[in-house]
C-alpha positions in Angstrom: 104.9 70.3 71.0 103.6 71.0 74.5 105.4 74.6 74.6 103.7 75.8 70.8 100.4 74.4 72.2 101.3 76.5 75.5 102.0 79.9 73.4 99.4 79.2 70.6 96.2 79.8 72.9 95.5 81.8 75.8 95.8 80.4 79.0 94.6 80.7 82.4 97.5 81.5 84.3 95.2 82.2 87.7 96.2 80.6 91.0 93.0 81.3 92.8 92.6 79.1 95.9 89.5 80.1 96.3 86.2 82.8 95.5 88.5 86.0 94.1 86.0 88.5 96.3 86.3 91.1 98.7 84.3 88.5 100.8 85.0 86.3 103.6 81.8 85.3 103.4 80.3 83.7 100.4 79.9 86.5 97.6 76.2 87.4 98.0 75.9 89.9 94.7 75.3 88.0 91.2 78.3 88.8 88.6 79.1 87.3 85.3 82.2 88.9 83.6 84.5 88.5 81.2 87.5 89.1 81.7 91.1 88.7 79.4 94.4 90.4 80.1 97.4 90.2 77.6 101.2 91.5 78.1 103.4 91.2 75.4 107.0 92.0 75.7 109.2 93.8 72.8 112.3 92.9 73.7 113.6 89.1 74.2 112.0 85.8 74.0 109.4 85.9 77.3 107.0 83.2 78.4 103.3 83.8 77.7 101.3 86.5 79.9 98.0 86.4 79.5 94.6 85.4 81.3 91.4 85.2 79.6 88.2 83.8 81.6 84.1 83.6 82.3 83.2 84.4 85.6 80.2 83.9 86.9 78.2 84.4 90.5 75.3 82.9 90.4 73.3 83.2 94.8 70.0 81.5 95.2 71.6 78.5 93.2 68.9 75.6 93.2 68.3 77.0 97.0 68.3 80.2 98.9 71.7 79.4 100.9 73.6 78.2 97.9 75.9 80.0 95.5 77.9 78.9 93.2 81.0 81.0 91.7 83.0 79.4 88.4 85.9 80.6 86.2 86.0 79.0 83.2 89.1 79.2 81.0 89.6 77.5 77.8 91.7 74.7 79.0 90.9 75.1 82.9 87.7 75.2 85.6 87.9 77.0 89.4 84.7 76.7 91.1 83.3 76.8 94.6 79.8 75.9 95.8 78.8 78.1 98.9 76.6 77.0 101.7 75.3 80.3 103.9 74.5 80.1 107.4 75.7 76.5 108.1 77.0 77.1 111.6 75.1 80.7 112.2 74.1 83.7 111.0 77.6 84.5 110.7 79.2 81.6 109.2 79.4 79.9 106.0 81.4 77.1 104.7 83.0 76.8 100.7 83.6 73.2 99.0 85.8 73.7 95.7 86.8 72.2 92.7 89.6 73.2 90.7 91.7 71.9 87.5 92.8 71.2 84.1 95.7 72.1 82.1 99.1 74.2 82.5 97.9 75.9 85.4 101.1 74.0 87.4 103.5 75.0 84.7 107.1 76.4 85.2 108.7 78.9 83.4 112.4 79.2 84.5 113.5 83.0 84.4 117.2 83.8 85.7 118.4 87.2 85.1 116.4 88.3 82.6 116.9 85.3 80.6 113.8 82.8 80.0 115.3 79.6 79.9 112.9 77.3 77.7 115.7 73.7 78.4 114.7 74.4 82.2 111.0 75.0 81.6 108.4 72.6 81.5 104.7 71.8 81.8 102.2 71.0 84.4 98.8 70.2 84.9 96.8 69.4 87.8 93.2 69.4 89.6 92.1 70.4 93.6 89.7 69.8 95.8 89.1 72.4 98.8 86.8 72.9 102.1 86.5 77.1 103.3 85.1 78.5 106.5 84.0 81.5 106.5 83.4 84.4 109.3 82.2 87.9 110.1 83.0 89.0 112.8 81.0 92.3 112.8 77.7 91.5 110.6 75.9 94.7 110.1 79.3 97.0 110.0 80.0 99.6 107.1 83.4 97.6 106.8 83.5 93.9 107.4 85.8 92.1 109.4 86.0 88.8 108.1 88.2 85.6 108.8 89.0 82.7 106.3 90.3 79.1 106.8 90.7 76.7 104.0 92.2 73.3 103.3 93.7 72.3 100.0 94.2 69.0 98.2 96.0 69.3 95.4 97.5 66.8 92.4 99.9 67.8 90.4 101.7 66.4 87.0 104.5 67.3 85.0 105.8 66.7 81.6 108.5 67.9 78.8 107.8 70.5 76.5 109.6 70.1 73.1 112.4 72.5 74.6 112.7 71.0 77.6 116.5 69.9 77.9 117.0 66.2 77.2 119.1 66.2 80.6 117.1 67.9 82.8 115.0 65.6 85.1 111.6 66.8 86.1 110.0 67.5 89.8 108.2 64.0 90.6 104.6 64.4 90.2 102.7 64.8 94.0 100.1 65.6 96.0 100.3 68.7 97.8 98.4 69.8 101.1 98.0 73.2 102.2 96.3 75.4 104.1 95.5 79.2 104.6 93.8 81.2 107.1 93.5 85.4 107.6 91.7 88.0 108.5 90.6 90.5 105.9 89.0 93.9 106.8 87.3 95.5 104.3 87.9 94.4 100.4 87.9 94.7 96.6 85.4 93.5 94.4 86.4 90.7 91.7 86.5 93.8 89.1 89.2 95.8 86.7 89.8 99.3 88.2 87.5 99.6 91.4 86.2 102.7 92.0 85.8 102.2 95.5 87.3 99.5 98.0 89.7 99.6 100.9 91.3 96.7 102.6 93.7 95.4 105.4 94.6 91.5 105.8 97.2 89.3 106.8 97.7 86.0 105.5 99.5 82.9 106.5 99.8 79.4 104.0 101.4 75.9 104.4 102.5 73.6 101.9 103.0 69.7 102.7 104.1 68.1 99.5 104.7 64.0 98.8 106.9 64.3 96.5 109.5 66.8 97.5 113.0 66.2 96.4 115.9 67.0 93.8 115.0 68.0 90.5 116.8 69.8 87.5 120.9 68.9 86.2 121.7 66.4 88.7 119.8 67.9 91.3 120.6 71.0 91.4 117.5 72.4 92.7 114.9 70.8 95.0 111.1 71.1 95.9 110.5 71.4 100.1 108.7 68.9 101.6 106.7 71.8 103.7 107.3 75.4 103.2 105.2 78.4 104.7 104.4 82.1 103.4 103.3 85.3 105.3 102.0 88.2 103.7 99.9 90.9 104.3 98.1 94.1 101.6 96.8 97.1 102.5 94.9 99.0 99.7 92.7 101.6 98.7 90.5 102.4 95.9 88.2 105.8 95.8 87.0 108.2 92.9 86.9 111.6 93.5 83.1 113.2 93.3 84.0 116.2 91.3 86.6 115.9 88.9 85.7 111.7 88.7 89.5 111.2 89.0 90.4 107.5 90.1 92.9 105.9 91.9 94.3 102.5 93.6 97.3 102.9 95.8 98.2 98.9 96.9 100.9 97.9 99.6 102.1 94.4 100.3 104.7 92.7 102.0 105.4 89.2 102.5 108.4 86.6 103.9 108.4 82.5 103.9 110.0 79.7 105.8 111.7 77.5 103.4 110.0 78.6 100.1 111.0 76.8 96.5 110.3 77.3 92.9 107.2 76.9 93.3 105.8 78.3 96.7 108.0 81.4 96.2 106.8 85.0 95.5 106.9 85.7 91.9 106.7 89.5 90.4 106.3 90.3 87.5 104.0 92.1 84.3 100.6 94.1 84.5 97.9 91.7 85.1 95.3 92.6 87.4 93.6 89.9 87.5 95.5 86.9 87.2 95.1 86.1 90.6 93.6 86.8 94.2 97.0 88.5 95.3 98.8 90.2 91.8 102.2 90.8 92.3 102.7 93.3 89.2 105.8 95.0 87.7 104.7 96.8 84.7 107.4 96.4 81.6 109.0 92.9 83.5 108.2 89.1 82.4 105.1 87.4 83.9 106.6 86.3 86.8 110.2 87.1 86.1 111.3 88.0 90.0 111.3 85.1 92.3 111.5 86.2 95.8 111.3 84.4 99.5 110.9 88.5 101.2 109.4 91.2 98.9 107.7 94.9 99.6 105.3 95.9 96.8 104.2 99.7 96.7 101.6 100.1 93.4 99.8 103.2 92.3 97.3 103.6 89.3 95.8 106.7 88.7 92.9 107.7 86.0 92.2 110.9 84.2 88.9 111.5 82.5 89.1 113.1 79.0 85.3 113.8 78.6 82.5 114.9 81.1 80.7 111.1 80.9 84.0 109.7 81.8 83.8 107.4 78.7 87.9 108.1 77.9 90.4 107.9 80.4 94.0 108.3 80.8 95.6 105.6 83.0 98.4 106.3 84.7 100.3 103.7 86.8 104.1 103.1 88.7 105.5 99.8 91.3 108.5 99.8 93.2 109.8 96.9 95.2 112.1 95.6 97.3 113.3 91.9 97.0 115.2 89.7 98.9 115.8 86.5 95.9 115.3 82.4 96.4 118.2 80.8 95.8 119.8 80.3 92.9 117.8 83.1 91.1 119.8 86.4 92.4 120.7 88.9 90.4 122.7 92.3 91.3 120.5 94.8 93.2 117.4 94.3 94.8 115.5 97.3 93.7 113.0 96.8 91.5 110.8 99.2 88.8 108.4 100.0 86.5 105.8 102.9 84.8 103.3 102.7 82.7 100.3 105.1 80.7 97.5 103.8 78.7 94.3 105.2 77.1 91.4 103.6 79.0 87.5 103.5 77.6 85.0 102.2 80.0 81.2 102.1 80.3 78.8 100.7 82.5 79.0 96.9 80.8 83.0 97.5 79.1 85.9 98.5 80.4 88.9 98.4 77.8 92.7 99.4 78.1 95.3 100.0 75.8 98.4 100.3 77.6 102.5 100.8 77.3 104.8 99.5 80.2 108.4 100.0 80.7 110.2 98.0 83.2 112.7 100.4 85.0 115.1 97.9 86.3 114.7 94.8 84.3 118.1 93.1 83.0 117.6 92.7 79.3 120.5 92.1 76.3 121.4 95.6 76.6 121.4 96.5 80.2 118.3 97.4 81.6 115.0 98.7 80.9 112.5 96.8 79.4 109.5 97.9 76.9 106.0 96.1 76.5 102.4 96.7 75.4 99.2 95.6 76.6 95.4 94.6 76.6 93.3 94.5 79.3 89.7 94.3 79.2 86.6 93.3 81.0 82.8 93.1 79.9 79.8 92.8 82.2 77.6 90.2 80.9 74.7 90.8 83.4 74.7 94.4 82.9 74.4 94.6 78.7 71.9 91.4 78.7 68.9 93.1 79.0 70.0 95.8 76.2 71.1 92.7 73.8 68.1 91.0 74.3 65.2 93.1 74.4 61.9 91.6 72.7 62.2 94.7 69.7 62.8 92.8 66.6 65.4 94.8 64.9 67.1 94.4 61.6 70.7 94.2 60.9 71.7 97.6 61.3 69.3 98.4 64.5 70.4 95.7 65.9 74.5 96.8 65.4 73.1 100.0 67.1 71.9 97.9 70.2 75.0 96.2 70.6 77.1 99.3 70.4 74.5 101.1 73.0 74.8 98.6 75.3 78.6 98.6 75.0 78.3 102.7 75.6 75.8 103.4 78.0 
């Protein structure tokens, strides 16, 4: 029952710790976006890869120094309240409040296999504190620090394919932290047309309820693992031709990483978390890795002078070193991409094709998939959908179209 329910609806598959902004302080620009993301795979039986969410910004909540950032998914709730200024100018502090269902699910994926009997669900809720710091207010590129500390509860229970023999991770409480330094940034927002960033990353996990897990205990979870990682990216448009490109590089390695602390690559989803780890054409999360490199390049073409139509192009390579127990011959990883992208000042849409170079499937490898990505700007077409005019049915189709292609 649980797995129909888990492929029947969209879910949020984000693991954001925290505000998803190119902030270290608390976000001080008002958003509200929707955004959904959708990868399905054409060859195989592959877990569900999909995000679909509200997000919304709202500074100046009830007071001046307050904001308060939420995304809302069908079946789960991330929000943050900031608090500007508490220490100094230059320092704010974050108090979150995550949870709801699936988003501690596991999908077990060994050689390009998903294996439903060693799959299962999980559901969970945090609690977080954040600090936040510049540490050059008033600089065309900010240099900000963040520390955070994470409570988190965790659950888990069969699905109807889960294998009558396999014995589930105990449920536990989890306590982690994470602190970097992040110069620069990217905006919450589907293809960027300007941003640049450099950060490095450190997080600890302390669980309760490590142990054995699995067919006879065949696998474990770490009582404390640790992960360091660092990205470097840029996004700029050219001025002339209004050509676009992202260029992203990330590397990262852990102490004593499991199932579930471990880096996992895999599909084109931009969005689905803070730090994407995408491999256009593969499984959500199909590679498992304790030591990866990540190079990522997507590149658009406009097709008409207002830049309406686009052609996106986009390519990954990486380099993994496996957990264990999920190897698999070579550690070169793949994949390319094209789509036909429309976008406007409130809608950016993308139809896309991936093939996943390297990806083991029935008959060798390559692997094919289509996709949907999309994102519309709420507080940018609201004044356009709600202007006083009285129209009728068709003038008011027209308003709603014009404020989906101005």
């Amino acid at each position: 029952m649980f797995r129909s329910i888990r492929c029947g609806c969209l879910v949020l598959l984000l693991s954001w710790t925290g505000a998803p902004t190119a902030f270290a302080q608390v976000d001080p620009f008002a958003r509200e976006l929707i955004q959904l993301g959708y990868n399905a795979s054409l060859q195989g039986k592959s877990p569900l890869a999909a995000y679909m969410y509200y997000y919304r910004n709202i500074p100046d909540f009830y007071r001046t120094n307050l904001t308060l950032r939420l995304a809302v998914a069908p079946v789960y709730l991330d929000s943050e309240l900031g608090i500007s200024h508490v220490f100094n100018a230059d320092t704010d502090i974050g108090i979150g409040l995550a949870g709801g269902g699936y988003a501690d699910s596991y999908d077990e994926i060994r050689g390009g296999k998903f294996l439903e009997p060693e799959s299962f669900t999980g559901d969970g809720g945090e609690t977080s504190l954040s600090l936040y710091h510049c540490f050059n207010p008033g600089q065309l590129i900010p240099l900000n620090a963040l520390l955070r500390g994470i409570v988190r509860y965790s659950t888990y229970s069969r699905d109807d394919t889960t294998a009558a023999a396999f014995q589930l991770p105990k449920d536990r409480t989890t306590y982690s932290v994470r602190t970097g330094v992040r110069w620069g940034g990217k905006e919450p927002t589907l293809y960027p047309s300007l941003a640049m960033e450099l950060s490095v990353w450190y997080e600890g996990s302390f669980r309760d309820g490590s142990g054995g897990y699995g067919f006879q205990g065949d696998r474990s979870v770490k009582a404390a693992s640790h992960l360091f990682w660092m990205q470097a990216l840029l996004a700029y448009t050219f001025p002339e031709s209004k050509q676009n490109f992202f260029v992203n590089l990330t590397a990262g390695t852990s102490v004593d990483a499991d199932r579930f602390s471990g880096y996992r690559l895999g599909a084109l989803l931009p969005l689905v978390s803070e730090f994407p780890l995408s491999l256009p054409g593969y499984y959500f999360n199909e590679i498992s890795a304790r030591n990866y490199v990540l190079f990522g390049l997507n590149y658009n073409v406009p097709l008409d002078s207002k830049q309406h139509w686009n052609v996106n192009f986009t390519g990954t390579a990486a380099c993994v070193d496996y957990l264990p127990g999920l190897a698999q011959a070579g550690n070169w990883h793949s994949g390319v991409g094209a789509g036909l992208l429309y976008q406007s000042s409130s809608l950016k849409l993308m139809l896309g094709y991936a093939y996943g170079v390297d990806a083991i499937r029935a008959n060798g490898r390559g692997a094919h998939s289509i996709g949907v990505l999309l994102q519309f700007d709420l507080g940018h077409a609201r004044p356009a959908l709600l202007s006083p005019e009285q129209p009728g049915r068709w003038r008011g189709f027209e308003k709603v179209l014009g404020a989906i292609r101005d």
